[in-house]
Rosetta silent file (secondary structure, phi, psi, omega in degrees, C-alpha in Angstrom):
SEQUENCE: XXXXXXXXXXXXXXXXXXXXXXXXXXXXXXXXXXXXXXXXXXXXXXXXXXXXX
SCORE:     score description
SCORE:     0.000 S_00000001
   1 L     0.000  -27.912 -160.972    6.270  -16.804    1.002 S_00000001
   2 H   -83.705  -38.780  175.469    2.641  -15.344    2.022 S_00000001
   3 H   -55.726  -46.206 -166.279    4.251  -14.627    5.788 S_00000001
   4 H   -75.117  -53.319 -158.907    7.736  -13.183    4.361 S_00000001
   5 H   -82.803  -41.665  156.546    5.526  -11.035    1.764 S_00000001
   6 H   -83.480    1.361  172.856    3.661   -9.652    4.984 S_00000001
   7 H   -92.123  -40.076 -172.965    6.378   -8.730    7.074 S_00000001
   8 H   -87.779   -3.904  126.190    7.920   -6.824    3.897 S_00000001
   9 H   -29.876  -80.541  165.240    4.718   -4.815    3.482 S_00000001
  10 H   -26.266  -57.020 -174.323    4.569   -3.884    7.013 S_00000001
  11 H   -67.247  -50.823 -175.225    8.519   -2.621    6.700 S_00000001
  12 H   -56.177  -38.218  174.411    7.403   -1.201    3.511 S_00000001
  13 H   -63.525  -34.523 -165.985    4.352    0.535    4.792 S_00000001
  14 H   -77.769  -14.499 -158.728    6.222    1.958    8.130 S_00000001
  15 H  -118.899   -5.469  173.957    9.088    3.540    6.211 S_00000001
  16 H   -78.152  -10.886 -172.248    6.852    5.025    3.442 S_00000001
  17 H   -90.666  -64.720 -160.398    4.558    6.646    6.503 S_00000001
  18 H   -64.963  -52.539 -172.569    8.133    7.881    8.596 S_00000001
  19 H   -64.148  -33.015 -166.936    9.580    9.288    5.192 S_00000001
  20 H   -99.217   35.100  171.836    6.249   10.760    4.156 S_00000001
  21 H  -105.501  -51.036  168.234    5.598   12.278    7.963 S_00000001
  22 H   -31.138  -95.188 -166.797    9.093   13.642    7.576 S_00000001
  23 L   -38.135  -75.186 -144.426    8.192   15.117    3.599 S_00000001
  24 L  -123.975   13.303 -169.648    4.491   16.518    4.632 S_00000001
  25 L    49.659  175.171 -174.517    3.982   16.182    8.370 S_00000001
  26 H   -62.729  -41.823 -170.876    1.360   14.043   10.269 S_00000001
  27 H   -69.849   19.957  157.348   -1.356   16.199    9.826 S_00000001
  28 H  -118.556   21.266  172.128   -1.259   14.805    5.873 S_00000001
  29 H   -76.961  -15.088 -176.353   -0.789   11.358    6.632 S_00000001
  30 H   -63.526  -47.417 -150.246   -4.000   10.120    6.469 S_00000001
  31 H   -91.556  -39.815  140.466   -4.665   11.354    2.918 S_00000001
  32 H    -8.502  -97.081  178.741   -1.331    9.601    2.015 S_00000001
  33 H   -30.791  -38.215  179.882   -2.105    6.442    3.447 S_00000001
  34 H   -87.438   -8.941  168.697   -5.181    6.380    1.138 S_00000001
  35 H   -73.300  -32.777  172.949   -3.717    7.046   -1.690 S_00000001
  36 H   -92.065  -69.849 -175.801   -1.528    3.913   -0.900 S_00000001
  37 H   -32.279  -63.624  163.981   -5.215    1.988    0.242 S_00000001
  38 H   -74.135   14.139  168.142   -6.275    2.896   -3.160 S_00000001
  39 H   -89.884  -30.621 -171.451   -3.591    1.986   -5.213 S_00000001
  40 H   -87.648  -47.544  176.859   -3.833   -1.825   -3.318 S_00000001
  41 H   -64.658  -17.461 -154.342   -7.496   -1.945   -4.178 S_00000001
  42 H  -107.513  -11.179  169.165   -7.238   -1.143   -8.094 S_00000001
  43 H   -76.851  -16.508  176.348   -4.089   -3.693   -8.050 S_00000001
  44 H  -116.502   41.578  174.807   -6.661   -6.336   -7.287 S_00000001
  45 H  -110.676  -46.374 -160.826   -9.417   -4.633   -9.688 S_00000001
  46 H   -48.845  -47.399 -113.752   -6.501   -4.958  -12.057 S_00000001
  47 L  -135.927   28.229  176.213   -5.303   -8.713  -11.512 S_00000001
  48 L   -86.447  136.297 -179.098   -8.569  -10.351  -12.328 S_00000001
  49 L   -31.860  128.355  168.829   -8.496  -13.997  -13.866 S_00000001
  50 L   -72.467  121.224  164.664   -9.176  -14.516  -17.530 S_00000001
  51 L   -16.529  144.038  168.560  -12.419  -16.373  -18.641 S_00000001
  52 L  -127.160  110.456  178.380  -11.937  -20.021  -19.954 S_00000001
  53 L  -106.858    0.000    0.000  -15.196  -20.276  -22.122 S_00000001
């Protein structure tokens, strides 16, 4: 599943970049892209284990 789960990222990442290159042109892709980089960090701020005291 962890291979399968990185291939469908990748497809996911390339067609949200081609759609939003389309939508706002290149020169605003960058600022995009981080906006997806910081949505992927705060899901794994988000997804932390619960204590077992």
């Amino acid at each position: 599943m962890n291979a399968s789960m990185l291939y469908f990222g990748t497809a996911l990442g390339a067609a949200a970049g081609g759609a939003a290159s389309v939508a706002f042109g290149f020169d605003k892709l960058a600022w995009i892209g981080a906006v997806f980089a910081l949505l992927g960090a705060a899901s794994f701020v988000s997804d932390k284990p619960e204590r077992k005291d």
